[in-house]
Structures are given as C-alpha cells and as structure tokens.
Z-matrix of the N, CA and C atoms (Angstrom, degrees):
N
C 1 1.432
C 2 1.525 1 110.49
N 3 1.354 2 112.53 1 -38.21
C 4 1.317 3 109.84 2 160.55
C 5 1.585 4 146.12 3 -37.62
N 6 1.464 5 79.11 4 -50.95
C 7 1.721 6 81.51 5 174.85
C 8 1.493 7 108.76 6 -94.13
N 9 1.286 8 145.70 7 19.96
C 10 1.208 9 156.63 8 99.98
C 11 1.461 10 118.56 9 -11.05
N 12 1.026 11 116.34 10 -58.43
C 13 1.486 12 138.34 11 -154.96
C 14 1.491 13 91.06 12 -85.21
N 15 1.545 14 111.17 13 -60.34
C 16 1.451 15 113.87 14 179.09
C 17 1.572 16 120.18 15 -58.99
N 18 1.027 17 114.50 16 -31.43
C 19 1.863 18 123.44 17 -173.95
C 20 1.443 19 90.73 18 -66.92
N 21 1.731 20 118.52 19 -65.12
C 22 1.535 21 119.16 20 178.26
C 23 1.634 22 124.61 21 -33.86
N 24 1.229 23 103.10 22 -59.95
C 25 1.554 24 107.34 23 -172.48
C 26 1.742 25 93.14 24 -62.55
N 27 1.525 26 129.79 25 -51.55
C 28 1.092 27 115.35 26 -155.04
C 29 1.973 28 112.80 27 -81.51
N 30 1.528 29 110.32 28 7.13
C 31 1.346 30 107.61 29 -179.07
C 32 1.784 31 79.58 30 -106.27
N 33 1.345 32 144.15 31 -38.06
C 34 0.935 33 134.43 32 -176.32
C 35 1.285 34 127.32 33 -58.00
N 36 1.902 35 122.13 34 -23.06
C 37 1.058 36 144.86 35 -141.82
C 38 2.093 37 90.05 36 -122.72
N 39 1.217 38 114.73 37 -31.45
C 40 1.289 39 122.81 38 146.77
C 41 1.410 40 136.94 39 -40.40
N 42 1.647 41 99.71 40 -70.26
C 43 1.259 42 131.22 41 179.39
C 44 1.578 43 99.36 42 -40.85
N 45 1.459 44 121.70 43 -54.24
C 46 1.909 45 128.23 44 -127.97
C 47 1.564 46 61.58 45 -77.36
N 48 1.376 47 143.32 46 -65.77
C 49 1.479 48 135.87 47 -136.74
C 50 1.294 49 120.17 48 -75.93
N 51 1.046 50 128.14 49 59.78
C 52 1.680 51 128.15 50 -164.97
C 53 1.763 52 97.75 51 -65.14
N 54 1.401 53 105.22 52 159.19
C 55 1.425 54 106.96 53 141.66
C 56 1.432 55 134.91 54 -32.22
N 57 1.051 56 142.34 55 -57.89
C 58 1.145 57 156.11 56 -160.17
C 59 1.890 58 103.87 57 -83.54
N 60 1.139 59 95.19 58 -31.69
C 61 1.980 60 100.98 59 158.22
C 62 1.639 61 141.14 60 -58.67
N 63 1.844 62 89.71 61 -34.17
C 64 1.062 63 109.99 62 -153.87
C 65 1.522 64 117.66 63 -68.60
N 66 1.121 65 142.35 64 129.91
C 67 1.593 66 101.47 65 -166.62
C 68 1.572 67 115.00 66 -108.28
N 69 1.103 68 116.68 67 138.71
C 70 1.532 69 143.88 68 -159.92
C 71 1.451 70 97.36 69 -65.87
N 72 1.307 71 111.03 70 138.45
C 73 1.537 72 135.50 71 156.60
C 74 1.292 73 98.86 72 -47.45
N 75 1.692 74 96.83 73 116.00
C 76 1.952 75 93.98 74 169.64
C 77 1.749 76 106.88 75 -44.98
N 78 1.605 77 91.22 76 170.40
C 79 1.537 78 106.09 77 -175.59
C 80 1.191 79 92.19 78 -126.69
N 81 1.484 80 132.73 79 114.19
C 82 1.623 81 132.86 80 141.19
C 83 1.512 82 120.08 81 -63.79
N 84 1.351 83 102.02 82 121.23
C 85 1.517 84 94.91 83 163.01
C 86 1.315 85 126.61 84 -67.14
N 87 1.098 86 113.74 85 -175.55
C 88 1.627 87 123.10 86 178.68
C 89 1.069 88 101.04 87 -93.50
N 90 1.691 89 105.86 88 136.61
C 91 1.528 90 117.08 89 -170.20
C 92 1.671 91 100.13 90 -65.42
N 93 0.892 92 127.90 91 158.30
C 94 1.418 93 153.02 92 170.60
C 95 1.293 94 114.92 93 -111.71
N 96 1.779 95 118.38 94 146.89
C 97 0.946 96 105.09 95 168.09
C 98 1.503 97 117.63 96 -141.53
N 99 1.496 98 103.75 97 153.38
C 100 1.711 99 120.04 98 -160.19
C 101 2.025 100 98.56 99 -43.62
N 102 0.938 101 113.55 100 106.92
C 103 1.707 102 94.27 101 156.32
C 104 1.780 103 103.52 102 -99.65
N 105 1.440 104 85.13 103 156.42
C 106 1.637 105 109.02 104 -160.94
C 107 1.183 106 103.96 105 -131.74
N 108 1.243 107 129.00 106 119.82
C 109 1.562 108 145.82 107 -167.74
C 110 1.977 109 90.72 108 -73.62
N 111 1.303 110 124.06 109 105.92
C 112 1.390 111 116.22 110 177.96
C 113 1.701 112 99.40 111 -79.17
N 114 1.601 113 121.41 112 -29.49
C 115 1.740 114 102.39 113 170.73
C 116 1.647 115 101.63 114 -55.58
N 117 1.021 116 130.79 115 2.97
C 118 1.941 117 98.75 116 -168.94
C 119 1.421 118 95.98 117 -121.50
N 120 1.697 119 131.05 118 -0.12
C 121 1.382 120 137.48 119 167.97
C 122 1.552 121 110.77 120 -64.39
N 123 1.143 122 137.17 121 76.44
C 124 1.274 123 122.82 122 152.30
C 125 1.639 124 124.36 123 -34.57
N 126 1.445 125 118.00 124 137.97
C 127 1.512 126 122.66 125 -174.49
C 128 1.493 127 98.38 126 -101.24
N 129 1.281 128 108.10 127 156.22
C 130 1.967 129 119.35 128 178.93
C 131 1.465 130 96.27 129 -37.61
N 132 1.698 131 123.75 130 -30.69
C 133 1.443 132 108.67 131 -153.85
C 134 1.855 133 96.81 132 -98.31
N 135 1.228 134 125.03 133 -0.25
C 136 1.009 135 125.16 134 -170.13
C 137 1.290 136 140.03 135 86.53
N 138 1.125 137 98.06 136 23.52
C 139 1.836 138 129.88 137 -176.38
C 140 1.639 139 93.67 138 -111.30
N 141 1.956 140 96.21 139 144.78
C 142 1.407 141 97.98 140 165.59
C 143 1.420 142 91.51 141 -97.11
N 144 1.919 143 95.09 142 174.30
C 145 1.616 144 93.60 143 -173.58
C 146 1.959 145 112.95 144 -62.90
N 147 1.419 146 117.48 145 1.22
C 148 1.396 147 104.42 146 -179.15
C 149 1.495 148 106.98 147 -113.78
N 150 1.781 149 113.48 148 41.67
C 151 1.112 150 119.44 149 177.54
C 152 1.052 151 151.80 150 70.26
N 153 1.552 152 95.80 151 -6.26
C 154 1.517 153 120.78 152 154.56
C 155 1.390 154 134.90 153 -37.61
N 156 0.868 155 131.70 154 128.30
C 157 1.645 156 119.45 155 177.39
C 158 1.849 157 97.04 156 -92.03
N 159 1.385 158 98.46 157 145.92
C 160 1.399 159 96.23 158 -174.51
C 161 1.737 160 105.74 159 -102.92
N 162 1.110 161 103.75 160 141.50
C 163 1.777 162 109.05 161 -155.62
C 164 1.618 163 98.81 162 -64.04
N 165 0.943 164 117.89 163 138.63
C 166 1.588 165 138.69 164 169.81
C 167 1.294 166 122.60 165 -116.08
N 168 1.778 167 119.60 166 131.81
C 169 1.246 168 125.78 167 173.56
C 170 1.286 169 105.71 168 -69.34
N 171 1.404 170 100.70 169 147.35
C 172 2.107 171 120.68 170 173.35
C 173 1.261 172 85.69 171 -125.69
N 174 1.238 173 94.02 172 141.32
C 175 1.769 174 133.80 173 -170.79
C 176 1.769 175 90.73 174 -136.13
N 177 1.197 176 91.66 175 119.25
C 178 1.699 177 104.21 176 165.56
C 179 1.199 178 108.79 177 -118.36
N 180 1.272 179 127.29 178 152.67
C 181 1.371 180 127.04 179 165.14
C 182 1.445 181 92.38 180 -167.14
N 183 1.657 182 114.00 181 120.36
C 184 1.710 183 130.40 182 177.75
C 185 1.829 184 84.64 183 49.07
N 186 1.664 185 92.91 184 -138.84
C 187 1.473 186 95.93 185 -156.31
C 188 1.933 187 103.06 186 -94.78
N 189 1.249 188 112.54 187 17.73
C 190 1.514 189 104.27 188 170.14
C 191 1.873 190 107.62 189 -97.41
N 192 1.599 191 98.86 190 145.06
C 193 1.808 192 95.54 191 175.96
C 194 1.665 193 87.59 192 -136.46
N 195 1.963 194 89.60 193 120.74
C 196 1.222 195 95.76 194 176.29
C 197 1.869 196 103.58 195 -106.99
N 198 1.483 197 109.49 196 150.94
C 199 1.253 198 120.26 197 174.42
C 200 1.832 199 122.02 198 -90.19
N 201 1.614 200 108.00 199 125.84
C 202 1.700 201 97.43 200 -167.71
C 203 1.678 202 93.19 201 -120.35
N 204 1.528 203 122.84 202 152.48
C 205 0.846 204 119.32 203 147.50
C 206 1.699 205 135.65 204 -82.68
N 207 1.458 206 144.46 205 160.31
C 208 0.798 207 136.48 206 -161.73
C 209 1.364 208 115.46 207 -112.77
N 210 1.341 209 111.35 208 111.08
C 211 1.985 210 111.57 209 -177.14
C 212 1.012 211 114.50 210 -37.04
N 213 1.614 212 121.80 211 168.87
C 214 1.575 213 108.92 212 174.63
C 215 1.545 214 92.26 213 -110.89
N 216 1.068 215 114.46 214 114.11
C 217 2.035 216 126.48 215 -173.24
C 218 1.505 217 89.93 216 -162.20
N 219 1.683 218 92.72 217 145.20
C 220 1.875 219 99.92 218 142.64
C 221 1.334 220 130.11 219 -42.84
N 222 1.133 221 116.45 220 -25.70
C 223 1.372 222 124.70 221 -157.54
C 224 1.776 223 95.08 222 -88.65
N 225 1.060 224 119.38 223 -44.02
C 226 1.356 225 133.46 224 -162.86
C 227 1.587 226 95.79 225 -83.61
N 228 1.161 227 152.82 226 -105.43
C 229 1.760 228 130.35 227 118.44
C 230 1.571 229 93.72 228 77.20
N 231 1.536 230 106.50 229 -97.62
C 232 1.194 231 133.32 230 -156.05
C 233 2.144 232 93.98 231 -62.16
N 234 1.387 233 115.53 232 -62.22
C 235 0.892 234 97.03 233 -175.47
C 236 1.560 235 125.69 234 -74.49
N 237 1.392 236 108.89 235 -14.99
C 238 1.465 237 92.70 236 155.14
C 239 1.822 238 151.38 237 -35.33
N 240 1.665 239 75.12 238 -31.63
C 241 1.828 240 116.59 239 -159.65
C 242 1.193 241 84.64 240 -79.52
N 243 1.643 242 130.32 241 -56.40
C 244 1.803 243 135.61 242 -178.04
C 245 1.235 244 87.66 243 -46.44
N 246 1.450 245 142.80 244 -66.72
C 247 1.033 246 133.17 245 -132.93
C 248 1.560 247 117.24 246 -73.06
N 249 1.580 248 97.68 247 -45.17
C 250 1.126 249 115.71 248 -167.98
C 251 1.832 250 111.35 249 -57.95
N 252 1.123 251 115.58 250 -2.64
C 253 1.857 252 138.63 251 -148.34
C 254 2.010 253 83.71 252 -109.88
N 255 1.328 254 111.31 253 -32.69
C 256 1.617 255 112.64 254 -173.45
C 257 1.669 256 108.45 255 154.83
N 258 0.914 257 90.91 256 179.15
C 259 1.869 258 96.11 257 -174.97
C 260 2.262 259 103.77 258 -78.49
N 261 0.654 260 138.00 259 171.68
C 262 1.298 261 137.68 260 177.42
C 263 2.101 262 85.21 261 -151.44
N 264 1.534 263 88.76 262 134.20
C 265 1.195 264 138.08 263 159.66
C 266 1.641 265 143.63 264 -101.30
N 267 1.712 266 96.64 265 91.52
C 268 1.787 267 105.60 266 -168.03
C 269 1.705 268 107.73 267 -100.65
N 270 1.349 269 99.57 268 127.81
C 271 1.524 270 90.24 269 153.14
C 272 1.335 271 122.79 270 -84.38
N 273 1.395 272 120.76 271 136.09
C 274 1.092 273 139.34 272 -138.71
C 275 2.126 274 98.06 273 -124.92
N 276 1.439 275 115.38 274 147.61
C 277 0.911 276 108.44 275 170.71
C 278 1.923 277 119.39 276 -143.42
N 279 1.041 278 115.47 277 171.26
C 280 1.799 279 95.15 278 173.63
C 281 1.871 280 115.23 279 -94.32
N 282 0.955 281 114.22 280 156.80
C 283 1.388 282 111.45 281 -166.83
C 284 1.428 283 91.47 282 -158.36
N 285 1.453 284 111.86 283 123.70
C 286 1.449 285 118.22 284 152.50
C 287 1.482 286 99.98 285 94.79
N 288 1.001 287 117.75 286 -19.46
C 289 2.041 288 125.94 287 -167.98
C 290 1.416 289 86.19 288 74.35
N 291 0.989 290 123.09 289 67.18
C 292 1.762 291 104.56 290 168.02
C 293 1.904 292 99.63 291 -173.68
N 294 0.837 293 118.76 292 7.70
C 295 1.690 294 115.84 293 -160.92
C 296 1.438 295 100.30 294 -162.58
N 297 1.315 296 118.71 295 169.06
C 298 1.472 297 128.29 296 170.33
C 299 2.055 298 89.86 297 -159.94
N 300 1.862 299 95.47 298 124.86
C 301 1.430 300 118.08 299 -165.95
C 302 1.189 301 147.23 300 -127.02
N 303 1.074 302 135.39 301 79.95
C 304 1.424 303 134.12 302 -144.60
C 305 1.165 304 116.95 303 -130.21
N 306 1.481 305 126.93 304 144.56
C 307 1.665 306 135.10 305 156.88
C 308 1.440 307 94.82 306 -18.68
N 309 1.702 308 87.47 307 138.90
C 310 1.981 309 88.69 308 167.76
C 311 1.883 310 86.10 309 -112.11
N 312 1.450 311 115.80 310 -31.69
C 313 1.675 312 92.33 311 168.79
C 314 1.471 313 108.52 312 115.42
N 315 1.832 314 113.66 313 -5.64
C 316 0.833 315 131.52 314 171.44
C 317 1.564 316 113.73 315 -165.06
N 318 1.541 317 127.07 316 156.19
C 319 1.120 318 126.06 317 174.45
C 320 1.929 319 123.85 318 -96.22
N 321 1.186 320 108.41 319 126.37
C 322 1.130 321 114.34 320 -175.43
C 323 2.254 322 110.25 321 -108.44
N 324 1.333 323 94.19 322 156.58
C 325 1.294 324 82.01 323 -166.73
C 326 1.443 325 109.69 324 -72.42
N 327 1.233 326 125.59 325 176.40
C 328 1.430 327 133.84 326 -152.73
C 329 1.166 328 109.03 327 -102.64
N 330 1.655 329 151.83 328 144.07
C 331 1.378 330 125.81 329 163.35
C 332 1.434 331 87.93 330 -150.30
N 333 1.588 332 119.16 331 66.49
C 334 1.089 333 134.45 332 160.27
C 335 1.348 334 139.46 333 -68.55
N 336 1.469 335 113.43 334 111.84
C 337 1.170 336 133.64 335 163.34
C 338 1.631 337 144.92 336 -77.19
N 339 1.707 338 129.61 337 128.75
C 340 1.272 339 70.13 338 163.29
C 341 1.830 340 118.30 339 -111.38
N 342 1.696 341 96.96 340 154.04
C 343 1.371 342 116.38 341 164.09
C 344 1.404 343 137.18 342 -129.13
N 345 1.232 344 123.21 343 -160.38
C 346 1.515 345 118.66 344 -166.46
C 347 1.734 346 90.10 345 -130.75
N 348 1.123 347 123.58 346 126.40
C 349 1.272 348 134.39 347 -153.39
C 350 1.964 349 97.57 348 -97.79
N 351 1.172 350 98.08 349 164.92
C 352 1.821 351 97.60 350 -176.06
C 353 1.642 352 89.63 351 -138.83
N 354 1.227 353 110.95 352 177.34
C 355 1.427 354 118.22 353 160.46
C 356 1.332 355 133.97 354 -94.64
N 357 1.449 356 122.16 355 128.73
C 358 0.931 357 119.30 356 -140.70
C 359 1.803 358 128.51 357 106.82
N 360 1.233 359 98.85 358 -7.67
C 361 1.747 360 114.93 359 -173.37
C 362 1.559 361 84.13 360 -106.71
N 363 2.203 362 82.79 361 141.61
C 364 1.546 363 92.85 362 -167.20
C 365 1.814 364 92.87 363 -118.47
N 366 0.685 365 134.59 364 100.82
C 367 1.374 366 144.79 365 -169.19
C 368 1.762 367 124.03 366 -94.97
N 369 1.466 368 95.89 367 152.64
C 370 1.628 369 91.08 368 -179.20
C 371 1.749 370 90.38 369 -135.01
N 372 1.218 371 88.32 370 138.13
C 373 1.538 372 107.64 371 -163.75
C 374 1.886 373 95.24 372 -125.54
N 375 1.413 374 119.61 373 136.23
C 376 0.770 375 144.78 374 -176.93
C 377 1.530 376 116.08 375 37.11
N 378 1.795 377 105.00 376 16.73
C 379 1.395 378 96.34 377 169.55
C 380 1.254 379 111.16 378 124.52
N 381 1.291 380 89.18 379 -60.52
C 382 2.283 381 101.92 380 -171.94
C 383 1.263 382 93.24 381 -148.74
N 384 1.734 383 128.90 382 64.45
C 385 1.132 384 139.78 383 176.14
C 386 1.957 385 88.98 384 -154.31
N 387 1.227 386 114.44 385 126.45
C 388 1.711 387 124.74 386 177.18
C 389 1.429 388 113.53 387 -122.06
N 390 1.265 389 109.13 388 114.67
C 391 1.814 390 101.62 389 -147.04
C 392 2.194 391 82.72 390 -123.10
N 393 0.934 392 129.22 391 150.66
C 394 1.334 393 142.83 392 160.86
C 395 1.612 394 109.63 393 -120.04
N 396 1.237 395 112.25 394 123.37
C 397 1.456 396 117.71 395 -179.96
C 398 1.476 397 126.67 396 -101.60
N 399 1.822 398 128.84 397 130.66
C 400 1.150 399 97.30 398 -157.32
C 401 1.644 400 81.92 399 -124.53
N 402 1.293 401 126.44 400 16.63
C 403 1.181 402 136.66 401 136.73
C 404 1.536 403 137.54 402 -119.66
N 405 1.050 404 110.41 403 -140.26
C 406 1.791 405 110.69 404 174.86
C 407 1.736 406 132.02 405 -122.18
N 408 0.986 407 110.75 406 144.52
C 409 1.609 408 113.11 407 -172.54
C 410 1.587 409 100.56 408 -150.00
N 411 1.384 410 100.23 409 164.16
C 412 1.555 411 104.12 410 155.01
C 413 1.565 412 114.99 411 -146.00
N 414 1.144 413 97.45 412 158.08
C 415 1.803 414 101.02 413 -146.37
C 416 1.715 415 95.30 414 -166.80
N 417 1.102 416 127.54 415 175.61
C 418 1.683 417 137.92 416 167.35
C 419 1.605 418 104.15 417 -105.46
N 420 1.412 419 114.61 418 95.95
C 421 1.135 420 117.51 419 -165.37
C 422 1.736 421 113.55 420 -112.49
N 423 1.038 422 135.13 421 152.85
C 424 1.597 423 121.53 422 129.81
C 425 1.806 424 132.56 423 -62.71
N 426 1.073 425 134.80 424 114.21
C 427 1.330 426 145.49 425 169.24
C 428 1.835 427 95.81 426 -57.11
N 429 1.097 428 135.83 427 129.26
C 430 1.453 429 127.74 428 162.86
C 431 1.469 430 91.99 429 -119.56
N 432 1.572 431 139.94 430 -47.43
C 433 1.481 432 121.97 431 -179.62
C 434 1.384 433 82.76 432 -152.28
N 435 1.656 434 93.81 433 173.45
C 436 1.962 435 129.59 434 159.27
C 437 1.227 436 94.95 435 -126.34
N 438 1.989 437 89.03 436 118.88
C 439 1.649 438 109.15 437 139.45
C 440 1.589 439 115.95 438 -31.24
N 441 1.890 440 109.94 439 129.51
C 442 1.205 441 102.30 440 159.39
C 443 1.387 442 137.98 441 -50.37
N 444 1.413 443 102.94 442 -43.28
C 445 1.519 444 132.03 443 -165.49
C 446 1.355 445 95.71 444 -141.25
N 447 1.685 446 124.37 445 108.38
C 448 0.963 447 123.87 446 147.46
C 449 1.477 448 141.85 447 -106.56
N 450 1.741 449 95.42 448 44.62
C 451 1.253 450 101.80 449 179.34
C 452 1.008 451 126.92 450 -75.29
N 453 1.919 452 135.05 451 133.47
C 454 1.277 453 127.96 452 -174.04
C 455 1.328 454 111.60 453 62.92
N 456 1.434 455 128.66 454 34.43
C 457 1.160 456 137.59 455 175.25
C 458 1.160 457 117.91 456 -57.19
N 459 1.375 458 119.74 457 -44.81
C 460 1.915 459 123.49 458 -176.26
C 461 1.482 460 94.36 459 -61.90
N 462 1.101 461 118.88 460 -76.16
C 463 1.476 462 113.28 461 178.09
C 464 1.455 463 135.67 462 -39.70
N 465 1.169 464 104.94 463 -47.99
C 466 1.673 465 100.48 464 164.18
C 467 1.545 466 118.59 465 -55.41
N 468 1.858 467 115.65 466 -29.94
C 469 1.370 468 100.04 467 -167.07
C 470 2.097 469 89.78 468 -96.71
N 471 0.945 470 119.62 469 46.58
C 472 1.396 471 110.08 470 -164.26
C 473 1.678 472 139.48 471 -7.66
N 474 1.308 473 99.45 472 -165.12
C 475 1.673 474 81.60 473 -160.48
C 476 1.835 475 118.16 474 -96.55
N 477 0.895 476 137.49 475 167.46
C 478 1.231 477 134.70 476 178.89
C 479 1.455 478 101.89 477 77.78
N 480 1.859 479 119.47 478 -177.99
C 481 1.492 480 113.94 479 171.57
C 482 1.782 481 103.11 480 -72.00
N 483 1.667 482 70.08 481 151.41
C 484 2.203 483 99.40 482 -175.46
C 485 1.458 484 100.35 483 -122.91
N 486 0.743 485 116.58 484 179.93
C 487 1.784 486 127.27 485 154.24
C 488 1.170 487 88.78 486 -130.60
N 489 1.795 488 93.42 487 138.60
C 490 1.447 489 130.56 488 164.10
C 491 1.195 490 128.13 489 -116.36
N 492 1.390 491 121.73 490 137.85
C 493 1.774 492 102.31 491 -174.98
C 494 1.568 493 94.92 492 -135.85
N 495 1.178 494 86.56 493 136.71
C 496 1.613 495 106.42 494 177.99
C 497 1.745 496 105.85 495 -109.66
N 498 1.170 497 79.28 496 152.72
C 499 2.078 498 99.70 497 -160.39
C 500 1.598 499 101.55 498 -163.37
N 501 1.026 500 112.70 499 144.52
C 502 1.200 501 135.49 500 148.97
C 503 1.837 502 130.98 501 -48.80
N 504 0.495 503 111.10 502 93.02
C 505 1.991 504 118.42 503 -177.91
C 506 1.252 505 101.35 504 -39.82
C-alpha cells in the first residue's frame, strides 16, 4: 500500500507543475543604443554639430553688450519667441544690493524652481518681472539665461535705474 501511496503523491507532485508554471529564465533585451540628434549638440564654441550657431541673448545696457545663454525650460522657449518679434526694453532697478528689476511688460509662463541664484543669472520672477543678478539669493525662481561672462557685472549694469534691452544675437 505504500508504494501506492508513493506513486500517487509522486504523479500528483508532477501533475501540480505544468509547463505553463514553470518559471522562465529571465530574458535580457538587446542593448540599445542612445541616438543623439548631433544638430541639437551645441559645441564649447557655440555651434551645433551642423554648424549652426546656437541663438544667444544680448543684454544691452548704455554702451556694454553682454552675451547670455538660454536655459532649456518653457519659460526660456517662450521668451525667446518675445524676442524673436523685436528687442524689448525694461527699466531696470537695484533691489536688495544683489539684483537689478524691472517690468518685463508682459507675462510669460512660469517654470519655477527653487534655487540659489549666482551672478550673471537672468531670471523671471513672478512671471512678468525680469530680474538679472549680480549677486546671490534663493527664492523659487525661473532661470531664463546665464551671462557668459559675468565679470564686473554690478558695474557694467550700473547703479540706480538703467534701461536694458534685450534682443536676440
């Protein structure tokens, strides 16, 4: 009776494991690989690889023209798009010893963060406020560009209200 008992359990103990139970040797896919649009690579010199020059903000203020690059955000995007329409002209003021701030004259959408600001950061503050910093803060901001060179920045944008005009390079 025993080995009865044993044949049972062991065709029963068979049975429970079908194929369809069994579980499969993972499957790795095949590695893939990144393709990378070389037109949208900007080079150190500011060329994409198909020779493009990649568009740059001009910052005027009196007789200095400083060069900014442009974040990659909606926010940054959008004011390109102002720009591209003509140069826009803010009066600008100092605030805080650290910033110079003015109406931009229209509202752009927001893609606020928060960060710790440097000099040289060209910022949009509450939307339709365009602030350039020639020190540091932290706040929930939009990034719209970085000064290339913000050396001697307070001074170049001088003191009291200026007019600034922003344009497209």
């Amino acid at each position: 009776m025993t080995g009865i008992l044993t044949m049972l359990l062991a065709i029963l103990g068979l049975s429970a494991c079908s194929a369809a139970e069994v579980p499969a040797a993972p499957v790795t896919p095949p590695p893939t690989q990144a393709v990378v649009s070389e037109q949208e690579t900007p080079s150190p010199s500011g060329e994409t690889a198909s020779g493009e020059e990649e568009t740059k903000l001009k910052i005027t203020v009196g007789d200095e023209e400083l060069l900014a690059t442009f974040e990659d955000n909606p926010s940054a995007e959008e004011f390109r798009d102002l720009l591209a329409q003509g140069p826009v002209t803010v009066e600008m003021d100092d605030y805080g010893g650290f910033e110079k701030v003015g109406p931009l004259g229209t509202t752009l959408t927001r893609s606020d963060e928060q960060i710790t600001t440097q000099p040289g950061d060209v910022i949009l503050y509450q939307g339709n406020q365009i602030t350039i910093y020639y020190g540091t803060n932290t706040w929930s901001f939009t990034r719209l560009a970085r000064i290339d060179d913000p050396t001697d920045l307070r001074e170049k944008l001088g003191d009291g209200t200026v007019s600034v005009t922003f344009s497209l390079e």
